[in-house]
LUMVEX-378792 format. One record per residue (C-alpha): residue in three letters; x, y, z. Coordinates in steps of 0.25 Angstrom, whole numbers, plus 2048, in hexadecimal, padded with zeros to 3 digits. Layout:
residues N
ALAXYZ ...
END
This chain:
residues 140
UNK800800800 UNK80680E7FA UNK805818805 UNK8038277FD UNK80C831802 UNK80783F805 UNK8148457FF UNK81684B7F2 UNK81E8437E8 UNK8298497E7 UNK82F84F7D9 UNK83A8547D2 UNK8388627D9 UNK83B85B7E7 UNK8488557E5 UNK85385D7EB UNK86085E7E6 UNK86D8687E9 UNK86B86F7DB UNK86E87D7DF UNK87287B7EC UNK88187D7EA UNK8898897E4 UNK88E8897D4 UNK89B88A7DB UNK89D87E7E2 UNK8968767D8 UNK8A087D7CD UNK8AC8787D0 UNK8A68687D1 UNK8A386B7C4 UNK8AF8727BE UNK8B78657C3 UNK8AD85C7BE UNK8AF8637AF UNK8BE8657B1 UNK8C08547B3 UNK8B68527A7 UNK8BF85C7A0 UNK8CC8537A3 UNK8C684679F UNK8C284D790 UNK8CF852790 UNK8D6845793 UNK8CD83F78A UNK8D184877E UNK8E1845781 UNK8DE836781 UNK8D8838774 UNK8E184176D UNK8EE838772 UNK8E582D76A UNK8E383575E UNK8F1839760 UNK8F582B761 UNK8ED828753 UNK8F2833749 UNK90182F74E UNK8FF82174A UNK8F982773C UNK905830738 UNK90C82273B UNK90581B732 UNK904824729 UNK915827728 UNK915818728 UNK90D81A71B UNK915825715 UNK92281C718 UNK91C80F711 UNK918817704 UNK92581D704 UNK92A810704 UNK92280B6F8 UNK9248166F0 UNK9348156F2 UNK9318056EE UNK92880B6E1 UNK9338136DD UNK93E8096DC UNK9358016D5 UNK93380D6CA UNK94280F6CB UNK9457FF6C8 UNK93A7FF6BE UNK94180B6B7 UNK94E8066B7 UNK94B7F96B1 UNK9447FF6A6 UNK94F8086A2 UNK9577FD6A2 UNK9567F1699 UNK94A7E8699 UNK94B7DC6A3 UNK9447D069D UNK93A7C96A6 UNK93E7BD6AF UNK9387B26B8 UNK93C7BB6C2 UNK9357C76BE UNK9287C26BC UNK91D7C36C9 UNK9177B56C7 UNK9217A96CA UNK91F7996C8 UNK9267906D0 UNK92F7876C9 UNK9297796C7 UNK9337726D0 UNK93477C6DD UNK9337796EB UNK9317846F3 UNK93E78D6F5 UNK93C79C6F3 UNK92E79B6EC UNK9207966F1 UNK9177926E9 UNK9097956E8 UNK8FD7906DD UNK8FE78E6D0 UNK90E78D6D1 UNK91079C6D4 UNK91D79C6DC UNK91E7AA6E6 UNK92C7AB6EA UNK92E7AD6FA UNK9347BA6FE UNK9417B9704 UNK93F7C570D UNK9337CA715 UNK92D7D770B UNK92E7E3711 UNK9207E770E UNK9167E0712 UNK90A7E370C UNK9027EF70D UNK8FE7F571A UNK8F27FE71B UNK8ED804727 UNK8E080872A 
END
């Protein structure tokens, strides 16, 4: 059994609170400290994320004077080449050899050696050193 109550119910108007109790002066400084640590923690924030992107255009420009380097390199390599190709054809004509020819055949008797054989009787000789390049590397 409910038992009514002879009070009012109370309302949003009723709660008491210590709003406008205290001076803007003492609640001032609180509030200067509270926006002065939120301040730091941006700030430290900000560094951390600047050293990052720091971090990341460093290794760029290393990559990228990698780059420069390799295509150095190659165009050094595709000028010889020229220069070679030039040379020889000032010179007298070389007739074409076994040698000079891309696709080799493996002799019919072979066993091995410095040639392996792959399908069809297409020989692939076995490098005797390790290239220097080896293969092209791109980066993304």
């Amino acid at each position: 059994m409910s038992t009514k109550s002879n009070r009012p119910a109370r309302s949003l108007t009723d709660i008491r609170t210590l709003a406008g109790k205290s001076s803007d002066a003492a609640q001032r400084g609180y509030t200067n400290y509270f926006e002065m640590g939120a301040l730091e923690l941006e700030r430290l924030r900000r560094s951390q994320e600047r050293e990052a992107a720091m971090r990341r255009i460093a290794e760029i420009d290393r990559r990228i004077g990698e780059i420069d380097a390799e295509m150095a390199r190659l165009r050094g390599e595709v000028e010889v080449t020229q220069s070679e190709r030039a040379r020889k054809e000032d010179g007298a004509a070389v007739p074409a050899t076994a040698q000079q020819t891309r696709r080799r055949t493996a002799p019919q008797g072979s066993v091995g050696g410095a040639t392996d054989t792959l399908r069809g009787g297409v020989a692939r000789a076995k490098p005797s050193e390790p290239s220097p390049r080896s293969g092209l590397r791109i980066r993304y």
